[in-house]
N, C-alpha and C positions, 0 to 999 in steps of 0.2 A: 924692581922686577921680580923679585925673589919671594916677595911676599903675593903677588898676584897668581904664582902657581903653591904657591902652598892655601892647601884646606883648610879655614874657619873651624873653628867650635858650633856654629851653628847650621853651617853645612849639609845635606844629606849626602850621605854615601853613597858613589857612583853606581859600583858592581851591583847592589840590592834594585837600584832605580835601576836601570836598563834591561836587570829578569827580569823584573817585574812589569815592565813595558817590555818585553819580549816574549812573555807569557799570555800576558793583554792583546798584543797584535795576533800571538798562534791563534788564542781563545776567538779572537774578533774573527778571522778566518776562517775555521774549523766551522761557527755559526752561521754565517755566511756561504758556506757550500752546502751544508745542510739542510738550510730553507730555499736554496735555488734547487737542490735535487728532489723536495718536499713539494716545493712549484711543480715543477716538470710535471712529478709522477701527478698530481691534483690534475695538470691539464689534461695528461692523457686520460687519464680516468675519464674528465667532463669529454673530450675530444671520442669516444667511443660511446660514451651513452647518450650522445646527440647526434652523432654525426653516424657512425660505422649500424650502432644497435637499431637506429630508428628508420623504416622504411620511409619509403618517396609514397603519396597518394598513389600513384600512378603504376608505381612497382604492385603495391597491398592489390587495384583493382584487378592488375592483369592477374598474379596469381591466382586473386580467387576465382575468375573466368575460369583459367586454366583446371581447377580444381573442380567446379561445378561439371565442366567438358569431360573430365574424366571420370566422376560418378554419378553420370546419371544417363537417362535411353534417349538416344536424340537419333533425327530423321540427316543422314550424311544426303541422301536423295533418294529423295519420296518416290521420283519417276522411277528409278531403278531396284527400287524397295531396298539399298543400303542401308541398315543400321548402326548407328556404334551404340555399346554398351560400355556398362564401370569398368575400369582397368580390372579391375578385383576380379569381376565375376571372370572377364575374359581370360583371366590365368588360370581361374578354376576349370574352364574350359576346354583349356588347352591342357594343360597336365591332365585331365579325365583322357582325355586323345590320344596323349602322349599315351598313356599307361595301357589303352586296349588299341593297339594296332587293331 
């Protein structure tokens, strides 16, 4: 029995084998957090310029509606001869007003 706890000559030494696997497992880890946090940040990137940056058809047509409706002379009712005009012009309009009571 005496012989089966004593160390051989051909042995490796414990304390250097267990840093050394205990440097291995730190290093194995450290790499390991660093490519799931490398993940993440990649998805959100894709997760924003496909999903958040890019409009819907449907959103793009209303806007431009909207935009057309507020730069250009359209008939609000012909019967009653209402106009609307560009946003633009109508603020220049208005501050001209404002400014000569």
């Amino acid at each position: 029995m005496a012989g089966y706890l004593h160390r051989g000559e051909g042995d490796p030494a414990i304390h250097p084998t267990v840093l050394a696997g205990a440097i291995f497992v730190a290093a194995l880890i450290l790499i390991v957090v660093a490519m799931t946090a490398m993940y993440y940040q990649a998805d959100n990137r894709e997760w924003d310029q496909k999903v958040l940056n890019e409009q819907p058809e449907e959103l793009a047509k209303v806007r431009a509606d909207q935009e057309s409706r507020l730069s250009s002379y359209r008939w609000v009712d012909a019967k009653n001869q209402i106009v609307a005009i560009p946003i633009d012009r109508a603020m220049e309009l208005e501050v001209r007003d404002l400014a000569n009571p």
